[in-house]
N, C-alpha and C positions, 0 to 999 in steps of 0.2 A: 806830513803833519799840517794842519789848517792853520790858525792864528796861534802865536806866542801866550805860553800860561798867564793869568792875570790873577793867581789866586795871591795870600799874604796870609800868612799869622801875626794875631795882636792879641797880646793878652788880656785876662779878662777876670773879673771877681772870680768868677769861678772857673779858673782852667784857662783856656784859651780859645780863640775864635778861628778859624779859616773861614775867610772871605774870600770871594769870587763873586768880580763885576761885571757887569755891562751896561750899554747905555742905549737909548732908542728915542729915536724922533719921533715922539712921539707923546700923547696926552696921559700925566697919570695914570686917570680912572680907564685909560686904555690898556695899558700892562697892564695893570690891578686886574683887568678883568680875565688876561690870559694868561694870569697866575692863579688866580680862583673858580673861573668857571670851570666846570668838568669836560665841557665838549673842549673846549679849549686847553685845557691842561691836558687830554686824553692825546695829541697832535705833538705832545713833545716829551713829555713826561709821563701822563698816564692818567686816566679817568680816577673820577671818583663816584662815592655814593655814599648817599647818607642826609642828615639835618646840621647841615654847618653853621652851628654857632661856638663862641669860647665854652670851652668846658664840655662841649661835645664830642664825642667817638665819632668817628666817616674810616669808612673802607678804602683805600688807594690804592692804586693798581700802577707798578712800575713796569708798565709795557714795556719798555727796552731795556730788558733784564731777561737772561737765559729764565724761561717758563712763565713770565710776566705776572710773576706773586704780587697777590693783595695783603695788605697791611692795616692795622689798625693803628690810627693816626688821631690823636688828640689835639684841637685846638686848643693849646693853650693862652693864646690871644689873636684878635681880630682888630685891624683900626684902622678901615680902607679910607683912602688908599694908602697909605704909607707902612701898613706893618701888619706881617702875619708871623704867630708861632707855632710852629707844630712838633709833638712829641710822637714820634713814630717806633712801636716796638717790633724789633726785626729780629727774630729769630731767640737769644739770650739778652740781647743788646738793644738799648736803649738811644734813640737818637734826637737827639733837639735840632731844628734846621728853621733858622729865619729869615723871611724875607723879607727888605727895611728896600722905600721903591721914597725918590725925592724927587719933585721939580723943579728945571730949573730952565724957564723959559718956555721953549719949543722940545726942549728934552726930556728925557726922563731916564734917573739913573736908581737901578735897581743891585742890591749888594744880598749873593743869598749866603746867609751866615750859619755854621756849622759849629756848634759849641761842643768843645772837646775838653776831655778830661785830661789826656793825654794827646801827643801827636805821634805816638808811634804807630798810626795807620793811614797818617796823612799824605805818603806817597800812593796809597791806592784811593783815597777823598776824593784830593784835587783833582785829577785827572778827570775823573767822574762826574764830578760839577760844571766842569768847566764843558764837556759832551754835551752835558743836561742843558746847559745857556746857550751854546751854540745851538742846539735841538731847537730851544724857542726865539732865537734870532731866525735861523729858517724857518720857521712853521710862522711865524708874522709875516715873512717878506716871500710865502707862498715860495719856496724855495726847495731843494728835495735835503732831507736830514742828513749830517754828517755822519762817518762811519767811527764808530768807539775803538777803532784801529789805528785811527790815528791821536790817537789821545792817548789812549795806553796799549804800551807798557812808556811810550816815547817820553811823556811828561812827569815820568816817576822820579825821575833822578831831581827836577823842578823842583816837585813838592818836597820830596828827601832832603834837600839844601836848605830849605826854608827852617825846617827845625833841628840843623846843624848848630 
């Protein structure tokens, strides 16, 4: 297994949040951009395409996903740097996933937020998230990607306790 989970539920007006952090030395409008640009989001997560603005449809592509299915992904809010929403429908299921990015200093700490209705799926979430940050901690520090092997099944029991 690589680094210890860092994921947390807190509740939330509607439902609850799973959170998964990280932090980088680095400038804002620097993450911001390797959370929103396409070639840079394509290096840990997965390209996109389209006209990204709020209230816009873009196609996303989770390249590190068995067959690297594209998605239709609604911006539902944009407020660089510090905040993006996205509503991605996958399959029956509906997913809100935000990314809230703060400076503080020489740092920069980015929190991707998973709004859940329930968390009886949150042992197979976290694990997941927590790949997808580590994926873009390597792909900044020019590094080779972790393997989704060591994240799950190992960090289910993790996430499983948290909504104990």
């Amino acid at each position: 297994m690589t680094n210890p989970p860092t994921g947390r539920l807190q509740a939330a007006a509607a439902g609850v949040e799973l959170i998964v952090s990280r932090s980088f030395r680095a400038p804002i409008e620097d993450v911001w951009a390797s959370v929103t640009e396409s070639d840079r989001t394509a290096r840990w997560f997965g390209a996109w395409e389209g006209d990204a603005a709020p209230g816009a449809i873009i196609k996303m592509q989770m390249a590190f996903e068995e067959s690297a299915p594209w998605f239709d992904v609604r911006i539902e809010a944009c407020e660089p740097p510090r905040r993006l929403l996205l509503v991605m429908t996958e399959g029956s299921g509906i997913q809100r996933i935000e990314l809230r990015l703060a400076a503080a200093g020489e740092q920069t700490d980015l929190e991707l937020v998973q709004h859940l209705d329930t968390t009886d799926a949150v042992g197979d979430m976290g694990p997941g998230w927590e790949y997808y940050l580590d994926n873009l901690v390597a792909s900044r520090a020019g590094q080779p990607l972790p393997s989704f092997d060591d994240y799950y099944p190992a960090m289910k029991p993790y996430y499983e306790g948290l909504s104990a």
